[in-house]
N, C-alpha and C positions, 0 to 999 in steps of 0.2 A: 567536494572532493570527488574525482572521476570514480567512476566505478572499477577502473581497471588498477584504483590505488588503494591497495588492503593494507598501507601502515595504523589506520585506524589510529589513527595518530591524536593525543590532546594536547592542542596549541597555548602556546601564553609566549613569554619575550624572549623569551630563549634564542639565540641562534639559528637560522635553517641547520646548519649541518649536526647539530646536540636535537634538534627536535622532538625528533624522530624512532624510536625504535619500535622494529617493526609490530603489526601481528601476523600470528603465527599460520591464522586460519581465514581462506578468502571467504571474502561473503560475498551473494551476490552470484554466486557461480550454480554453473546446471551441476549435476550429477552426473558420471557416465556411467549410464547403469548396464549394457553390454560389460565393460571393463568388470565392475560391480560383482553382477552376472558371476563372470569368469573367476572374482575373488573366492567366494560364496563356496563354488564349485571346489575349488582347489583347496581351498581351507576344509570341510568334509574331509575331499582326497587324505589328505595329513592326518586327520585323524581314524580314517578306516585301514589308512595303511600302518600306522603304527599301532592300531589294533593287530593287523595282517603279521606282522613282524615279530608277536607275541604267541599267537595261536599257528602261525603255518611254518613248519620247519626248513622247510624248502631253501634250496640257498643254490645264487650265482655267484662263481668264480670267488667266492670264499661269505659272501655278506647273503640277507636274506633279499630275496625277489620284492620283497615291496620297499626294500630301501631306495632304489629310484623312483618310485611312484613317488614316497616322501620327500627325498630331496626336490623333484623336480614341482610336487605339489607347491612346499615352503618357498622354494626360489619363484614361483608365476605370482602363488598370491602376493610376496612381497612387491615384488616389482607391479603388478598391475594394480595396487594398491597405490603405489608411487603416481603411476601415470594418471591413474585414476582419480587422482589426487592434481595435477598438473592439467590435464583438459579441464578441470572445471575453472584452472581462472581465465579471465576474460583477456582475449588474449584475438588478434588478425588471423585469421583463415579456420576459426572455429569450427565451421560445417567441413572440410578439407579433415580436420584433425580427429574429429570426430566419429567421420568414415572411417581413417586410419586406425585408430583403438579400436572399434569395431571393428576391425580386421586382425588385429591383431589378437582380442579376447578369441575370434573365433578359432582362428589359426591356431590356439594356444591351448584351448581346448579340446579340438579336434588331434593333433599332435602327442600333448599330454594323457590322452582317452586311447591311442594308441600305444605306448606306453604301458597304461594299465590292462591292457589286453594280454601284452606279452608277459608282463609280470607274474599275471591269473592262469596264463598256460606253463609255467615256468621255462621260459627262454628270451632270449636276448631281443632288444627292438633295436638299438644301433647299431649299423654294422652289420646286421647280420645279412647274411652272403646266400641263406638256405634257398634255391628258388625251386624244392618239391614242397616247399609250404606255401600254401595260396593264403593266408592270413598275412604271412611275411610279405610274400609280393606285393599284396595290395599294400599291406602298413607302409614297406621303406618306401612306395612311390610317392602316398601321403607326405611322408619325411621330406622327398625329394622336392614337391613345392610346398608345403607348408613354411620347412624353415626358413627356406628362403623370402618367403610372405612374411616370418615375422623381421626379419631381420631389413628386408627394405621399408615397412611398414615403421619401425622402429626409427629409421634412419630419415624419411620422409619428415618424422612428426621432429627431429634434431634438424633437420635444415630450417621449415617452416616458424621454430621454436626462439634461433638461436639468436636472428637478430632482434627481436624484440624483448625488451624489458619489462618483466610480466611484476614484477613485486621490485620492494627493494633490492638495494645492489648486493647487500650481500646472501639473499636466496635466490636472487636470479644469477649471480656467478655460480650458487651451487647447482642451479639447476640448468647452467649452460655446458659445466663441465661433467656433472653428471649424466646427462645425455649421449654426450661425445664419448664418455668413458663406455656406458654400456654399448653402443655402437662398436667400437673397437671388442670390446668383449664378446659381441657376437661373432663379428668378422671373422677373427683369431681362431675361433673353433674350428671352422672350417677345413683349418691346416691338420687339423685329426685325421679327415679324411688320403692323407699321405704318409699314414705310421707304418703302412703293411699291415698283411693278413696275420693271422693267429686262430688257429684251431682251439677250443676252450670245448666243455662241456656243459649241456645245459642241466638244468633241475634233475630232469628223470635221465639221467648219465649218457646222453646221447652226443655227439660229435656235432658241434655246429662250427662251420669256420664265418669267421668274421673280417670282412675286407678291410679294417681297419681299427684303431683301436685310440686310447688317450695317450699312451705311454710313449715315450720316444728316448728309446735306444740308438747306439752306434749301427748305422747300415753296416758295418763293415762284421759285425756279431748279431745280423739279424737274423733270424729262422720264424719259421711259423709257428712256433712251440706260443703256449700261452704266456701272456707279459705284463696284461691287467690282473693277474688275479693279488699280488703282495699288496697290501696298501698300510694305510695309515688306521688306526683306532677312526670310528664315527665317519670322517671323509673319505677312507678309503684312497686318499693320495699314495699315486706308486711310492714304492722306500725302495725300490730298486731304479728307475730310470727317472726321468724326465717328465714332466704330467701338465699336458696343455690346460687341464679342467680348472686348475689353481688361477691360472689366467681371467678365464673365462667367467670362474666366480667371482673376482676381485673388480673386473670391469662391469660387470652390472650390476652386483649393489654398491658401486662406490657412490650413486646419488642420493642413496640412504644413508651411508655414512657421511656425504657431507653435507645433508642437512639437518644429521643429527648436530656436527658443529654449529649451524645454524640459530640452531633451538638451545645449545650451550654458551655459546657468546648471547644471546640475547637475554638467557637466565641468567649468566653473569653479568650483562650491564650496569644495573643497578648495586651490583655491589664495587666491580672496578672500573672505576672512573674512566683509566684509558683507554675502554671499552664500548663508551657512550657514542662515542663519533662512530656515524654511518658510515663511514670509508673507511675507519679501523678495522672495522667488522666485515667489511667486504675486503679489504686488504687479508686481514686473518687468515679468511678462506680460499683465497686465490692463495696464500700459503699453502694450506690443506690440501684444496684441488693441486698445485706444483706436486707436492709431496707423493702422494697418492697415485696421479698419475706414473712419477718414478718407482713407485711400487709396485705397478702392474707391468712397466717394463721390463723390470727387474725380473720377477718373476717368471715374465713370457721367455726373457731371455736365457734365466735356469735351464726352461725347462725344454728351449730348445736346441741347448747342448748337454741335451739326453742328464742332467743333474738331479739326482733325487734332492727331492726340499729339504728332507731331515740329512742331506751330507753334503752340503754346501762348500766347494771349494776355496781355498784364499783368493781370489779373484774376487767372487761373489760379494764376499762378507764385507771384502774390501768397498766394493760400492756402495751396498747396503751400510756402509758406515760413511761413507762419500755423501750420499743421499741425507744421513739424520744430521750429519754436521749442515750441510746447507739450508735445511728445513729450521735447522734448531736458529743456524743466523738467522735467517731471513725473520724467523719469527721474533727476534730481539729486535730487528727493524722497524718493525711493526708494534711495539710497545714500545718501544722510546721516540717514534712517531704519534703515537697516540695520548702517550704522556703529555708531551710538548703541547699538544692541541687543546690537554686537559689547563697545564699551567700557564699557556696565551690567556687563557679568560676562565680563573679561578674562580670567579664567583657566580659562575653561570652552573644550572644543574638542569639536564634532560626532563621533559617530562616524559613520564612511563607512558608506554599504550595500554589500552583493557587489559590484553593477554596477557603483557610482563608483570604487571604489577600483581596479580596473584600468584604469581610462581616466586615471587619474593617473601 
């Protein structure tokens, strides 16, 4: 078996297409320990900031200062966990992609370290517009190519990625659409940068304006007046306009959520039959991936007619119920597809791989 094939599969008379179910973990593969590195780092972060959130009172535009620290901590480690996890299988242009994560862990530390700089002084690191602070000016320049370093570094490693079939079909469809998705997730943020300014106050009650912001109101009712600060419990989503961040979250962990289906059709195999076929299971998730992806549209498109999430017009809901009907066919399609496959040749049964057969 190639090395570049982690079904770790045990053979007997079975069919090729019932053979197979995957394993969940490559072997074989390097580590990438820069990525690693950057996990390590960020995971700390999360926990010294939700220390931070306990002991320091301090609070932006309504939540405390080190709540971006955490979020942004939990959002790196997960994803570079992810990635970290994808350069190690064996895969064409390895030294290329390898550079690329290393670009990316440093980018993302570098970035995220700027960040907690501003959280520590209690004032704002997005956005902020202040240029009599020489900390600020240095930091948003950083912002100014960093993010763009993660975000073509990001999209680099989804081109090199996307034609190649790095595992079974149905984790390399999650991990073709889950790429693409983050890619789009970063993109889309970008449009922040054209919300308009907003004058807000920092920690120690000072006037900072900020040349842009997440929120997106009606131009036709804009002012400078602050706009980020209503939000939602924990996320802090606006409950007054529009909130691109909702986007922006959804598109890059959406290749964490689709390989948790992944890891769930293949925990289910062995108990439902029309689950066994490899192409069921990748069929599933190119379900999943369709769905999902309309979820992120969905969203981007709330929020870019200025719609708060929690007051969702009949327009919206209407799609969002447009969207679960076609998901929910589709995925009837794909069980009465995978039945059929099951009762063509009843008396065939898969065999498990290592991985599945303990999770059974």
């Amino acid at each position: 078996m190639p090395s570049s094939d982690i079904d770790s599969a045990v053979t007997d008379s079975t069919p090729g297409r019932y053979r197979r179910i995957p394993a969940l973990i490559p072997r074989g593969g390097r580590p990438h320990r820069p990525l690693l590195a950057m996990v390590a780092l960020m995971t700390t972060l999360v926990a010294v900031s939700l220390l931070g959130t306990l002991v320091d009172d301090r609070v932006l535009l309504g939540e405390s200062v080190w709540v971006k620290p955490l979020k942004f901590g939990f959002a790196f480690a997960a994803y570079g966990l992810t990635l970290a996890w994808l350069l190690s299988l064996p895969h064409r242009g390895s030294r290329a992609t390898w550079w690329l994560g290393t670009v990316f862990a440093v980018t993302g530390v570098v970035d995220v370290g700027f960040i907690v700089v501003q959280a520590a002084r209690g004032t704002f690191s997005h956005f902020n517009g202040s240029e009599t602070d020489a900390v600020n000016v240095i930091g948003q320049q950083i912002f100014m190519s960093g993010v763009p370093g993660l975000f073509l570094a990001n999209l680099a490693i989804v081109v090199i990625l996307s034609w190649q079939r790095l595992v079974d079909r149905p984790t390399a469809r999650a991990i073709h659409a889950g790429m693409a998705l983050a890619a789009l997730g970063m993109f889309q943020a970008y449009l922040m940068g054209f919300t308009g300014k907003q004058r807000v106050l920092d920690a120690d009650g000072r006037v900072v304006e900020l040349v842009a912001g997440h929120t997106v109101i009606d131009p036709a009712s804009r002012t400078e007046a602050v706009r980020d600060a209503d939000g939602m419990p924990i996320t802090h989503w606006s409950t007054t306009g529009g909130d691109l961040r909702i986007a922006h979250f959804v598109g890059l962990h959406g290749i964490q959520i689709l390989l948790l289906g992944v890891l769930v059709t293949a925990w289910l195999a062995p108990r439902q039959p029309w689950l066994r076929a490899e192409r069921t299971r990748a069929e599933l998730i190119g379900v999943l991936a369709f769905g999902y992806t309309g979820l992120f549209a969905l969203v981007f498109w709330q929020a870019m007619r200025a719609q708060s999430p929690i007051h969702p017009d009949d327009t919206t809901l209407g799609v969002f119920a447009g969207l679960v009907a076609v998901v929910a066919g589709l995925t009837v399609l794909v069980y009465l597809r995978g039945r059929d496959l099951i009762r063509a040749e009843p008396d065939t049964a898969p065999a498990l791989s290592a991985v599945v057969r303990p999770l059974g």
